[in-house]
N, C-alpha and C positions, 0 to 999 in steps of 0.2 A: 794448801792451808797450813798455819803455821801456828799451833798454840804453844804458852808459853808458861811456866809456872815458876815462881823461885821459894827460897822457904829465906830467911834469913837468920845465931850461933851460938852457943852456950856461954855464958859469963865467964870470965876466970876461974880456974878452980875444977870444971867441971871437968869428967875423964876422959882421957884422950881417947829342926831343926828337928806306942799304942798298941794298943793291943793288936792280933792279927785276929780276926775271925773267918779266915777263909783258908784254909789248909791246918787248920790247927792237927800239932803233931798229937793225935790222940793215940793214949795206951804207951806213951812214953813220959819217961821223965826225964829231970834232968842227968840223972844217975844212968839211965837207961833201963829203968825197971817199971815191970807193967802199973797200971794204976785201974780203980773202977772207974765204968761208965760214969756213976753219978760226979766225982770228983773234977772227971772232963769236963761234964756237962754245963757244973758249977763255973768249974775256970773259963767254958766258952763266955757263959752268962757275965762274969765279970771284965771279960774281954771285951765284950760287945757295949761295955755299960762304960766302962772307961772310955773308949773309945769317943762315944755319942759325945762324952762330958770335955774330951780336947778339942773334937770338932766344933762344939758349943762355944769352948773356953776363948778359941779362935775367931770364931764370930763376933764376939761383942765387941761392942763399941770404945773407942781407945780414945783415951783422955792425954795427952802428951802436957809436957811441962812448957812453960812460957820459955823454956831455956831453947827447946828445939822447934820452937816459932819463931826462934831471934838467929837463926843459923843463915850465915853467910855462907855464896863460897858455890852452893849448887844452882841449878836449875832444869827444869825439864823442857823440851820443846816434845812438836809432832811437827814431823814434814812428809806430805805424802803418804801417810799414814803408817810413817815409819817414826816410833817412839825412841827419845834421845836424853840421852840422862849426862849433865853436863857437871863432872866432881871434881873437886880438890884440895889443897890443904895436904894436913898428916891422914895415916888410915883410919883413926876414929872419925875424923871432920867428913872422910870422903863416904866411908858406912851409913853414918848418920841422916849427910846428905840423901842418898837413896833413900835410907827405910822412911823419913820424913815424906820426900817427895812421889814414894811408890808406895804408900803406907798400904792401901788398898787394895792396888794389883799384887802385893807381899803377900800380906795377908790372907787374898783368896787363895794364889797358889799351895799356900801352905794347906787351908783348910780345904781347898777339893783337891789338889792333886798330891801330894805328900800325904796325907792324915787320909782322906776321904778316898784316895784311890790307889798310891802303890801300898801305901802300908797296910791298908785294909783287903785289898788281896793277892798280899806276897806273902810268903810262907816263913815270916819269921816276927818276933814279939817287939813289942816297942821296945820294951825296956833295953833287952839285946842289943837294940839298935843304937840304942842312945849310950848305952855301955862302951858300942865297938865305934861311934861317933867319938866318943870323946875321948878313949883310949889313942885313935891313930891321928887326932887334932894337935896331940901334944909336939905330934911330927912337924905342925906347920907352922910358918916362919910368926915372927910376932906379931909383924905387922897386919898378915891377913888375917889374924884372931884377934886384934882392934879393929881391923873393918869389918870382919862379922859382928862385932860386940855393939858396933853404933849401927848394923844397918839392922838388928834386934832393935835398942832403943828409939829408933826413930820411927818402925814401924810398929811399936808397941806389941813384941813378940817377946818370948823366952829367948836367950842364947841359944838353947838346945834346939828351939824349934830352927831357927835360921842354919842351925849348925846341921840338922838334917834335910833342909832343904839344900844344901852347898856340897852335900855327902852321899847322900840315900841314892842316888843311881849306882854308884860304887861298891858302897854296901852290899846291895841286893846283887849286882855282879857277883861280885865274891859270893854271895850264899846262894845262889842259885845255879850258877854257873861253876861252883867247885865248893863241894861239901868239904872242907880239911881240918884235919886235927889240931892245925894250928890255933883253930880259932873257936871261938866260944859255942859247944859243942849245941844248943839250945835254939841259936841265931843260924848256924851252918847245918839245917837238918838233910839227911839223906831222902829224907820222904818229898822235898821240894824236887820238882822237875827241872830238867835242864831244859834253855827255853830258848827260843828260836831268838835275835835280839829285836829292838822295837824300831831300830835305826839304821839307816842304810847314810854313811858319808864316802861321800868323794871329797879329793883335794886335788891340787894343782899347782904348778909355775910352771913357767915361761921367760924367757929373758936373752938375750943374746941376740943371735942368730936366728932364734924360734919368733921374736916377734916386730911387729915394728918400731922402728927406731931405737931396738934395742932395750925396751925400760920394763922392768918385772914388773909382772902381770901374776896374781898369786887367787885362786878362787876356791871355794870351798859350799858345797853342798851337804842339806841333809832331809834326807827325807824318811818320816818314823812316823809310826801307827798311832802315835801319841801327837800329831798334830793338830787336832781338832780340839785337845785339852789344852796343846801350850803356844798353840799360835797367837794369843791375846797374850801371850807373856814375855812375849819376843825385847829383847832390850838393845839399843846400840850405846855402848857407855864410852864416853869421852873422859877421860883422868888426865890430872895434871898434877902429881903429888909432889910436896913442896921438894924429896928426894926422889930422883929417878926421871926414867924417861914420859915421856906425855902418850897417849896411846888414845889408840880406838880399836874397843873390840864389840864380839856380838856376842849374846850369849842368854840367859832367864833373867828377868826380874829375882831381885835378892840378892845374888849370886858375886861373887868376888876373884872365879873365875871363868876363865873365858876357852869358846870354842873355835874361834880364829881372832885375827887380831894382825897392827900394823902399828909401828912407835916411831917417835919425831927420827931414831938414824935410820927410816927406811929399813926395820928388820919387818918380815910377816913372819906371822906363821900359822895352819890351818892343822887340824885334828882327824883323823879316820881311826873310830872305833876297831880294834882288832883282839877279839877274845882269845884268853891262854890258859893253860891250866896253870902257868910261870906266877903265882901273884903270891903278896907277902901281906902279913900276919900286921905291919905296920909299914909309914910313908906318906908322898903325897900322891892324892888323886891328879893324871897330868892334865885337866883345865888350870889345878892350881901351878903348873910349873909352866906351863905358857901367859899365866898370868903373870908370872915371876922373870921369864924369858922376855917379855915387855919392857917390864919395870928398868931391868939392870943391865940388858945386854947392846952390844953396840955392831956387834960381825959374828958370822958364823961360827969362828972359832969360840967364841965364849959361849955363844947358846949350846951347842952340842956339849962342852962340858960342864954348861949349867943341867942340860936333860940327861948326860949321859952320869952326873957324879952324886946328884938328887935321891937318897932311898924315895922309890917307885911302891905301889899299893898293886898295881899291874900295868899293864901296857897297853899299848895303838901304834899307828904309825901317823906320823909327822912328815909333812913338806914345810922345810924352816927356807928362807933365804934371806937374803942380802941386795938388797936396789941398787947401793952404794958399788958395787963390785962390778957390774951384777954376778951373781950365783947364787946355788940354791943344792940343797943336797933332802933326799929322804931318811928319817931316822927310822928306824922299827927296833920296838921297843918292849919288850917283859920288865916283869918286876925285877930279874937278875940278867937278864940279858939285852944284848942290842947288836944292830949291823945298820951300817951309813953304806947308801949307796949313794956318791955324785953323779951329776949328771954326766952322758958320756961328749966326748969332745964335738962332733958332728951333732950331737940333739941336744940342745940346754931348754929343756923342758923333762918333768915330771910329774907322774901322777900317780897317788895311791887309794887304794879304798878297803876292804874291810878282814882284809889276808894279808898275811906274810909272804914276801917273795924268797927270803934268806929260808934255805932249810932246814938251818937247828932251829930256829924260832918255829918256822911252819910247821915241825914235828911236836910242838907243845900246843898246836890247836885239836888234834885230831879228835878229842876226846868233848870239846866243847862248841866247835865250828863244824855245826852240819852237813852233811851233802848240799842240800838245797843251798842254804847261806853260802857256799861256797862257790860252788857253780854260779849262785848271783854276783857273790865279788866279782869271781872272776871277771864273768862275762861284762859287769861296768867296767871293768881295768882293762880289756881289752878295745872297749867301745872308746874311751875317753883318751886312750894311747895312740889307735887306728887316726882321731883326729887330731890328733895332735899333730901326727906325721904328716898326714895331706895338706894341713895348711900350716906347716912348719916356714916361716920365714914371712907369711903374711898375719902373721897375730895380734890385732890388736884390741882393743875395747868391745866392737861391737861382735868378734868371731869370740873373741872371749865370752862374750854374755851370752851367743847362742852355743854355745859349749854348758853352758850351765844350765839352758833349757833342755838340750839335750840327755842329759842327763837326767831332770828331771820326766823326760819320755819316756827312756829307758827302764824306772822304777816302775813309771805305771805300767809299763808291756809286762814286766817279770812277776805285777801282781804283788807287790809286797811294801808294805807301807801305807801311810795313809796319804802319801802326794808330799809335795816338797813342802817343807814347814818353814826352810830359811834357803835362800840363792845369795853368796856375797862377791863380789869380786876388789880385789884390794888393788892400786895402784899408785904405790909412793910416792914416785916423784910427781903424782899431782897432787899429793894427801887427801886422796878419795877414794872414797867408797861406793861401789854400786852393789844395790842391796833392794830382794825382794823378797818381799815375806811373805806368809797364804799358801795356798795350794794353786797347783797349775800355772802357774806363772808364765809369763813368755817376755820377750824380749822386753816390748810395752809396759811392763810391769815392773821396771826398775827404776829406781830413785838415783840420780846422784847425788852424794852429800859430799863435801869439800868442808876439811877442818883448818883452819890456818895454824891451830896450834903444833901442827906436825909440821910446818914447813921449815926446812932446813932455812928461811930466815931470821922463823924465830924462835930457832932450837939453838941456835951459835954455831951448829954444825958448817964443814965448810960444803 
């Protein structure tokens, strides 16, 4: 089934994200000096009151301008019940486009899962948030702070809200995951818990000799306890910006970056969250620099030092590759550090998932990457390697996709997670996607989607 929506574009002229009540730091202030009961008690009360009044603010009903009813240029489909947001133009046109056409699905996530569920019980103040949101925004490039700005006005949100929607898992890493003086002592409290993470990714390639006929094969899993909240949120975005490369990646409704992704010269590249205590005070979040690794880059050489020359917020590890070549190399990455492993010459295949293999890197987890969480990495990093070798040289589409169920079985045996929320598999040189969203998934469960706008005929590429 195939639904279809368009919106049609602003006139000339027109321009080209809470309180916390559940961990509240009681008996401190901002100073660090005690305070009474009653004055806590008061600030919970206004915490919980403001709160109700964003959530609220969120809900109501949104009057948009005849200007963002006249908007060219987008459209939304459904195939297979895999949702497809089709933008382009400059990055206000492209923002605009979403928030217009996702105004709804925007808008909830913001009010149940941002406002109504991490900020309501993570251990740090809206204000904080919105503070250290727009402090480390100014890091990012201009153009993705015009497409956050139109995909606010189109879904009739604030800036700030869309701006914590595009930020707040970063945020809350940072203050949860590493109390530091670097940063606003209020938002980064000591009394917040270090927390086991809510996500489990794998990623992957293949190319050469590892598959058939040679052509990269790039796949990327994620499976998080947070699935049953954002598996209706799931988005496949297709860009075409009047500068830059064309792309498809996956990633939330609202969002401007992406958690895997593949562009008209056949670059991919897929994300595996890897926590460090390595992270800085300012930079970008890397969904924003693989969204940026899309836009502008054309071979390995440039991506690695678009990710390696980027001031970082903190790190993960990346499998980036090349169709055109083929090759593919793993990045791993801190806020100040990094190490590129290629592939080796006998195996041109690669996988990472939620560790450091480099040991200066790996030494800046210890403090924040648990036993348990690690031992899990591990033991996916060894499952997902083990097959790769065995069917090293027969690799194709269909070992591919059950590589990615596999892995999806693998999460549920270890118990952690809430089941696979996205399964994608990228493969350039047919400018396709196979992609399954939900939990459980199995081979049956995957969509092809084919963009013509990546295909090296009509990208000029040779």
């Amino acid at each position: 089934m195939r639904q279809t929506a368009e919106v049609a574009s602003p006139g000339p002229g027109s321009p080209e994200g809470m309180p916390c009540p559940a961990r509240m730091m009681e008996g401190i202030t901002p100073a660090g000096q005690s305070r009474g009961g009653h004055s806590t008690l008061l600030a919970g009360v206004v915490r919980y009151v403001v709160l109700a009044l964003l959530v609220w603010a969120v809900g109501l009903p949104v009057s948009l301008s005849g200007e963002v009813d006249a908007l060219p240029g987008g459209r939304l489909e459904e195939v297979g019940g895999i949702r497809l947001a089709y933008l382009s133009g400059e990055p206000y046109q492209m923002g605009l486009q979403q928030g217009a056409l996702l105004r709804e699905p925007i808008r909830d996530l913001v009010r149940g899962y941002v406002l109504g569920h991490l900020v309501a019980n993570e251990g740090a103040g809206h204000f904080w948030l919105l503070a250290q949101a727009r402090f480390v925004a100014t890091d990012y490039p201009e153009a993705l702070r015009s497409e956050l700005e139109g995909i606010a006005d189109g879904a009739g949100l604030s800036y700030s809200d869309v701006l914590l929607l595009n930020t707040i898992p970063d945020l809350l890493t940072l203050a949860h995951r590493l109390p530091s003086a670097e940063l606003v002592p209020e938002l980064f409290s000591p009394a917040a818990p270090l927390q086991s993470s809510s996500s489990l990714c794998t990623a992957f390639a293949g190319w050469g000799g590892s598959t058939e006929g040679g052509r990269l094969l790039v796949g990327h899993s994620l499976e998080s306890s947070e699935g049953r909240r954002l598996r209706d949120h799931l988005l496949v975005t297709i860009r075409q910006p009047n500068r830059g490369n064309a792309s498809v990646s996956v990633g939330l409704v609202g969002s401007v970056g992406v958690w895997a992704g593949m562009n008209e010269a056949s670059i991919a590249v897929a994300l595996a969250s890897s926590p460090s205590v390595d992270v800085a005070a300012s930079g970008q979040p890397l969904p924003f620099l693989l969204r940026q690794v899309l836009d502008d880059c054309v071979d390995i050489e440039s991506l690695t030092m678009k990710l390696m020359s980027t001031p970082r917020l903190y790190g993960g590890n990346i499998i980036a590759a090349d169709g055109k070549a083929p090759q593919g190399i793993a990045i791993e990455l801190s806020a100040h550090r990094q190490a590129l492993f290629p592939a080796g010459v006998l195996a041109e295949d690669l996988a990472r998932t939620n560790h450091f293999l480099s040991a200066e890197l790996a030494s800046s987890q210890e403090m924040v990457l648990g036993a348990r969480d690690r031992q899990a990495s591990e033991s996916r990093l060894s499952r997902v390697e083990d097959w790769l070798s065995r069917n090293r040289g027969w690799i194709g589409v269909d070992k591919a996709l059950a590589l990615l169920v596999d892995i999806g079985v693998g999460a549920a045996e270890a118990e952690r997670g809430g089941g696979t929320l996205q399964s994608a598999l990228f493969v350039p040189a047919d400018a396709a996607l196979w992609i399954a969203p939900g939990l459980g998934a199995d081979t049956g469960s995957f969509v092809r989607l084919v963009f013509p706008e990546l295909s090296a005929a009509g990208s000029g590429l040779p």
